[in-house]
C-alpha positions as CSV (number, residue, x, y, z in Angstrom):
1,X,119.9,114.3,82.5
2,X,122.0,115.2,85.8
3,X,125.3,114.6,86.2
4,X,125.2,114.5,90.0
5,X,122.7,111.8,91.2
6,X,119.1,112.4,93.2
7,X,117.9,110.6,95.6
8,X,118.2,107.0,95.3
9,X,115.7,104.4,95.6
10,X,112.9,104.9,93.8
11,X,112.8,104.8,90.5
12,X,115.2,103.0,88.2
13,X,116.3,106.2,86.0
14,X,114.6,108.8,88.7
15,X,118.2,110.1,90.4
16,X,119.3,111.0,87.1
17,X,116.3,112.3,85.2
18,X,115.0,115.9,85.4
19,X,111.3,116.4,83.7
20,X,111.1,119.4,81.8
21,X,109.5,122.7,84.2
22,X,111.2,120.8,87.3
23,X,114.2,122.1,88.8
24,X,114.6,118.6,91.0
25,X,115.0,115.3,89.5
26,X,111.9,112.8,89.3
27,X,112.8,110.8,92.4
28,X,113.0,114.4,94.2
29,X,109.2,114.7,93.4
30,X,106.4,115.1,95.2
31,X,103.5,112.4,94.5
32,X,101.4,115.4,93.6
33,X,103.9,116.2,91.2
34,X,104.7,113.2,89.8
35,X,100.9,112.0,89.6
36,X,100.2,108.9,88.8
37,X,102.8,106.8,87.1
38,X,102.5,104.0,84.4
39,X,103.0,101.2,87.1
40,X,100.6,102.6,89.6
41,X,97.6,102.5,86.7
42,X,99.1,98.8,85.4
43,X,98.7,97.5,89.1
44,X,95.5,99.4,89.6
45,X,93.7,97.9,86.0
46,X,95.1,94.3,86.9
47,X,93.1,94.0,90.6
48,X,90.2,95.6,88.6
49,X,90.5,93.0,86.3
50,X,91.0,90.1,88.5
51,X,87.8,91.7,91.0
52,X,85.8,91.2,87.6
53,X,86.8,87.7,87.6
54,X,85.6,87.0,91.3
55,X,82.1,88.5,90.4
């Protein structure tokens, strides 16, 4: 954890939160290097889920 604050704006805890082998904190990621995160698969399985439901 930081003590001086990231970028804002992103992610709740990601101004403040530096992932192990990083030397930024997780709002200072790339999307490369933050692949993707738990909310971008949620969002993704739920249209897939409600595109089943249309067919």
């Amino acid at each position: 954890m930081q003590l001086k604050s990231g970028t804002l704006g992103k992610l709740t805890f990601g101004p403040v939160f530096m992932p192990k082998g990083y030397g930024k904190v997780m709002n200072d990621l790339t999307q490369e290097e933050m692949g993707t995160t738990h909310r971008e698969k949620a969002w993704r399985e739920l249209i897939a889920d409600i595109e089943k439901g249309r067919s």
